[in-house]
C-alpha atoms as one frame of an Amber mdcrd trajectory, in Angstrom:
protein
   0.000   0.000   0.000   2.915   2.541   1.117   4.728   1.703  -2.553   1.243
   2.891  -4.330   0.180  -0.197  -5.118  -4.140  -1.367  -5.328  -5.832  -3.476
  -3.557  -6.422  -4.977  -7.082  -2.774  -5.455  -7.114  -1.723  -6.813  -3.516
  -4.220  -9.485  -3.423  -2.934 -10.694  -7.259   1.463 -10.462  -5.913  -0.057
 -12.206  -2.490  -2.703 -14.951  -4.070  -5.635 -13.709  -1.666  -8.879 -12.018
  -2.762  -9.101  -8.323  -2.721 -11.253  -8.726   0.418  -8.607 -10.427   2.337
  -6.604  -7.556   1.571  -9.551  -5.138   2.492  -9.849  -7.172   5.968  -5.942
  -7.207   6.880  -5.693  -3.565   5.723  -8.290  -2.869   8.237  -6.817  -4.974
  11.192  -3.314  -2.719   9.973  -5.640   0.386  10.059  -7.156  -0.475  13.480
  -4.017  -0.971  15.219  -1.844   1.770  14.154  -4.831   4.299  14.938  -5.354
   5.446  11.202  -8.704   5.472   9.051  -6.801   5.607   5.531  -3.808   4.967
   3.168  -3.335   8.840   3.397  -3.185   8.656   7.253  -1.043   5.504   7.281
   1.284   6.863   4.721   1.870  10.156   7.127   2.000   8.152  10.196   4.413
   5.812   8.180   6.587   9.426   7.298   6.151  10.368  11.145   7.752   7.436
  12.265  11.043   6.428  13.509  14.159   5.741  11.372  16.605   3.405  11.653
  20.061   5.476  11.239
């Protein structure tokens, strides 16, 4: 999701349905305290780096 790729796409490279993706997404989502891809990207940005 963070390199820009679909749902479409994920579930095709991972051989799972695009709902599987939807559901793990969500569980991803849920426990990182974001609602989107645009919130998970900046939260993704926020975060820390390894040096």
């Amino acid at each position: 999701m963070l390199a820009g790729r679909t749902i479409k796409e994920i579930g095709q490279s991972s051989f799972i349905s695009e709902i599987a993706v939807k559901k793990h997404l969500g569980h991803v989502y849920q426990k990182l305290g974001v609602k989107n891809k645009v919130e998970l990207m900046a939260k993704w940005l926020e975060g820390p780096r390894p040096e």
